[in-house]
Backbone as a chain_set.jsonl record, in Angstrom:
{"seq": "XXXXXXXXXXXXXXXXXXXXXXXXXXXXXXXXXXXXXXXXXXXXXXXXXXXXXXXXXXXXXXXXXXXXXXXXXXXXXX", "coords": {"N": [[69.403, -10.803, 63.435], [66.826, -8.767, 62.19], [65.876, -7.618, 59.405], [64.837, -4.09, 59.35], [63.194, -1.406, 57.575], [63.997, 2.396, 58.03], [64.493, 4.474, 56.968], [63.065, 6.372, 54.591], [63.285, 7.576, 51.03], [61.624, 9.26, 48.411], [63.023, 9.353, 45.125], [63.243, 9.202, 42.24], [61.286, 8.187, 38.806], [60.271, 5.207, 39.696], [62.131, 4.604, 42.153], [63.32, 4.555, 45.342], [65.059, 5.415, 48.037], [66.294, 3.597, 50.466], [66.969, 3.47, 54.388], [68.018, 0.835, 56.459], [68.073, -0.813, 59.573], [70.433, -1.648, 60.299], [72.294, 0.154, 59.013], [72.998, 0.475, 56.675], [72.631, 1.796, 53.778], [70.526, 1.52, 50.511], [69.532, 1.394, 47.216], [66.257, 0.871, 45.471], [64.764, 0.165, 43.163], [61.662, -0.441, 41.766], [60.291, -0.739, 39.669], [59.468, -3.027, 37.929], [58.439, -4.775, 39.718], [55.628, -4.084, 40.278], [53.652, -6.136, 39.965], [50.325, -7.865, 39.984], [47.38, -7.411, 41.512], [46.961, -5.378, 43.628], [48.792, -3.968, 43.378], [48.519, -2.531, 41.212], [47.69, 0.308, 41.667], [49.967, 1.582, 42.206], [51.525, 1.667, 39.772], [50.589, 4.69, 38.942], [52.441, 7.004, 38.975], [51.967, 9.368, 40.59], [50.81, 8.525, 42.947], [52.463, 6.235, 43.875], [54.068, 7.777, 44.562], [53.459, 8.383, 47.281], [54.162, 6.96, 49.774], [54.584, 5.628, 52.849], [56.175, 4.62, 56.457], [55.696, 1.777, 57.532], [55.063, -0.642, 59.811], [57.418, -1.66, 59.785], [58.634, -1.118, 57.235], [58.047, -0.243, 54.026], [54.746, 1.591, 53.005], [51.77, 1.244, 51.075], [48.788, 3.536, 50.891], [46.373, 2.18, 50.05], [47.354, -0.398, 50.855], [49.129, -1.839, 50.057], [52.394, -3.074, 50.333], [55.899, -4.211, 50.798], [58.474, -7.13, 51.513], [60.534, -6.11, 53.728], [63.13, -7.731, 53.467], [62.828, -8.125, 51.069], [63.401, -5.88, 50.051], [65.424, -5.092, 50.695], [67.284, -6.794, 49.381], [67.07, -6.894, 46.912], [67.589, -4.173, 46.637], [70.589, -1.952, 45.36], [73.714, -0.986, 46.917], [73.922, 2.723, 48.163]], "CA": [[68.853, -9.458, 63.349], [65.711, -8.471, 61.298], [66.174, -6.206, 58.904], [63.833, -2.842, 58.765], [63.299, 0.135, 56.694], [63.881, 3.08, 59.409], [63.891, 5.852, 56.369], [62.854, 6.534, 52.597], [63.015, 9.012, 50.114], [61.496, 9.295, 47.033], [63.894, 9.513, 44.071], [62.76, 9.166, 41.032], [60.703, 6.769, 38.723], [59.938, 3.813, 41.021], [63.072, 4.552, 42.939], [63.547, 4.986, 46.245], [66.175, 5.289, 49.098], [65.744, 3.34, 52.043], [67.612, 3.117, 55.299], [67.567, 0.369, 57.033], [68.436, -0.884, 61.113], [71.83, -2.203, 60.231], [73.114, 1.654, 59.236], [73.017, -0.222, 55.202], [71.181, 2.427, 52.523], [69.985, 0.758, 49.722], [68.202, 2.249, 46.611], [65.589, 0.183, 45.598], [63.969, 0.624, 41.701], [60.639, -1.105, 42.524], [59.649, -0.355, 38.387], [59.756, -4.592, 37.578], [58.108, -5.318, 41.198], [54.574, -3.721, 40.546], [52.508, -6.722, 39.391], [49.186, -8.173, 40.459], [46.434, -6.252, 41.551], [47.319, -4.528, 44.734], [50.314, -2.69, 43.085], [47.885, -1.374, 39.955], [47.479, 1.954, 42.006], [51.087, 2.064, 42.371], [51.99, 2.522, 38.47], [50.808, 5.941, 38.81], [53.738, 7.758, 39.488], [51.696, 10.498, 41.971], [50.344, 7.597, 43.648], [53.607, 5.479, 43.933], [55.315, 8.595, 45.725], [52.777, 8.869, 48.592], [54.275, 5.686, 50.898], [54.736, 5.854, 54.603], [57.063, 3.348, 56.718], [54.422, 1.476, 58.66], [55.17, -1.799, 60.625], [59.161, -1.799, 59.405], [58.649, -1.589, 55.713], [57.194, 1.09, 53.182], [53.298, 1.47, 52.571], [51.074, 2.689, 50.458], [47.461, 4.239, 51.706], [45.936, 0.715, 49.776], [47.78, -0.88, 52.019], [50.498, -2.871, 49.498], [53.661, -3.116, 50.756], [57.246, -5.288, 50.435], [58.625, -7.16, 53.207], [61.7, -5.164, 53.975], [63.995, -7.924, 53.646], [63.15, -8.187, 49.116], [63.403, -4.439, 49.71], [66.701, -5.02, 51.344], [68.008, -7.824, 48.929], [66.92, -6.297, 45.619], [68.766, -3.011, 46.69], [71.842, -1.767, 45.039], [74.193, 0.421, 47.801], [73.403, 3.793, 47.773]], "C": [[67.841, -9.397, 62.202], [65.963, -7.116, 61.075], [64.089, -5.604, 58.73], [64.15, -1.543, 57.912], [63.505, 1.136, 57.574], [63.63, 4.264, 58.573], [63.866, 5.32, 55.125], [62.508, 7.776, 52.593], [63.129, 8.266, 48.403], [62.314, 9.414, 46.1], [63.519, 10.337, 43.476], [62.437, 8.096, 40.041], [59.942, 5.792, 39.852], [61.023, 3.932, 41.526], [62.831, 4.966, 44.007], [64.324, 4.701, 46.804], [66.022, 4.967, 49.858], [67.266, 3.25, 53.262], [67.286, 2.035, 55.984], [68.255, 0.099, 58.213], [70.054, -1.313, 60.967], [72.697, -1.281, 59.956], [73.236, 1.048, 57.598], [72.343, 1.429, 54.686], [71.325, 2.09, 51.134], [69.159, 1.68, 48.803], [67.616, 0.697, 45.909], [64.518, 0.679, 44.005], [62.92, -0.423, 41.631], [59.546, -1.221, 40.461], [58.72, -2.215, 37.673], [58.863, -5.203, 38.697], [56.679, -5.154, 41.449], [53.497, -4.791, 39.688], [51.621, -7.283, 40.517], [48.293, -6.908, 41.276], [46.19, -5.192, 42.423], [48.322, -3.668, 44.499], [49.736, -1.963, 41.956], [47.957, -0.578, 40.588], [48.956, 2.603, 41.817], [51.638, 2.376, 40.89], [51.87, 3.824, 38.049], [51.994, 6.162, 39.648], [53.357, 8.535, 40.844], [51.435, 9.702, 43.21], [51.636, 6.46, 44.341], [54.113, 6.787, 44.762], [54.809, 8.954, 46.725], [52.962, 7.099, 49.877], [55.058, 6.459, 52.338], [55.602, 4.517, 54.596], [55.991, 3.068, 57.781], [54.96, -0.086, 58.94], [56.526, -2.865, 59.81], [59.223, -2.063, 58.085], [57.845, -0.215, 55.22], [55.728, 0.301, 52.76], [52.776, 1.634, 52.169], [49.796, 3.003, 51.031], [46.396, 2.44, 51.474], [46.095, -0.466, 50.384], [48.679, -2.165, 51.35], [52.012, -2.211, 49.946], [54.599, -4.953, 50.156], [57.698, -5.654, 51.981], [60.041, -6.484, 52.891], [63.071, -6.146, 53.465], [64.239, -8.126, 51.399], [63.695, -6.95, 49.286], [64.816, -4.141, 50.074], [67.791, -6.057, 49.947], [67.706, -6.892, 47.394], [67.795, -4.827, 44.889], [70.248, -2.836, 46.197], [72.502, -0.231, 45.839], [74.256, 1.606, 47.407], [75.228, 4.755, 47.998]], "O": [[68.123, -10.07, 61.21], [66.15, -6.095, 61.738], [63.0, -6.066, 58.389], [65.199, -0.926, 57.73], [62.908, 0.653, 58.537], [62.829, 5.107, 58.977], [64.362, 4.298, 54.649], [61.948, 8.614, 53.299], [63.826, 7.532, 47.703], [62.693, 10.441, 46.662], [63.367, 11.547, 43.64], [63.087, 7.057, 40.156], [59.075, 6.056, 40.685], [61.373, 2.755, 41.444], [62.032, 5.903, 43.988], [64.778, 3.607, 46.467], [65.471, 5.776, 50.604], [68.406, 2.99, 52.877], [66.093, 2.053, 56.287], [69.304, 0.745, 58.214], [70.738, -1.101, 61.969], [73.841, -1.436, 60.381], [74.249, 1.684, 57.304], [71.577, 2.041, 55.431], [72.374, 2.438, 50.592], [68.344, 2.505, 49.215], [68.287, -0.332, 45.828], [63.638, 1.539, 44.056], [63.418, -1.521, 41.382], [58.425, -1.69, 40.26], [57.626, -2.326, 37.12], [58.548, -6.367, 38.447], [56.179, -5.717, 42.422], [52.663, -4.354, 38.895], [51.948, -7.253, 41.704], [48.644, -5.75, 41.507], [45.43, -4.255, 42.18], [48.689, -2.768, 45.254], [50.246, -0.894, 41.619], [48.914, -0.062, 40.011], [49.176, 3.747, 41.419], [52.254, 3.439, 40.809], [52.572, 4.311, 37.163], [52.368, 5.631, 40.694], [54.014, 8.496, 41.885], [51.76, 10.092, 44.331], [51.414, 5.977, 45.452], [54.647, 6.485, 45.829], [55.397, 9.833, 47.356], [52.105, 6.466, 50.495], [55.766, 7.434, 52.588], [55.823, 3.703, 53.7], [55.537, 3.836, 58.629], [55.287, -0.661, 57.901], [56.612, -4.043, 59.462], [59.773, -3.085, 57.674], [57.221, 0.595, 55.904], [55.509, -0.855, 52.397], [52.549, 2.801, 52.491], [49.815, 2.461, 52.136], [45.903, 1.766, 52.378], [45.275, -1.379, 50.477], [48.891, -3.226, 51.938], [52.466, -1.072, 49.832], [54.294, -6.012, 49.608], [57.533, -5.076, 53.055], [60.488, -6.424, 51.745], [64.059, -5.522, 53.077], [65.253, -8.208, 50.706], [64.682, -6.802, 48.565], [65.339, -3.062, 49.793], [68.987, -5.813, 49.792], [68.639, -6.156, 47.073], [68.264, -4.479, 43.805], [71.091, -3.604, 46.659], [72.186, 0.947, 45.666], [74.649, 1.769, 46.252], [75.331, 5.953, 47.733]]}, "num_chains": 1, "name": "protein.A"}
């Protein structure tokens, strides 16, 4: 089975809540995770809380994303 994201919600900080296909939810503190140059936009905070779930994983408009399964493994149960 391949894991996906199916929901998120914003927290707080770099946190978020994801659901994923296995019925799992996972929060996910992404604060440690924002290096190289496609995640600079994401250290803003306003900017970091505008992600979509686009092609089974969270997105941002820049178009950096995680594959679902760090986003799954990094997670501590919600």
């Amino acid at each position: 089975m391949f894991i996906e994201v199916i929901g998120a919600e914003y927290l707080n900080g770099y946190k978020i809540k994801l659901l994923f296909n296995n019925g799992e939810t996972r929060i996910v503190d992404l604060g440690n995770s924002l290096n190289g140059s496609v995640f600079a936009p994401l250290r803003n905070l306003e900017y970091f809380k505008r992600f979509s779930i686009k092609f089974n994983t969270i997105e941002w408009e820049n178009g950096a994303d995680f594959a679902p399964e760090f986003l799954y493994n990094i997670g501590t149960a919600a």
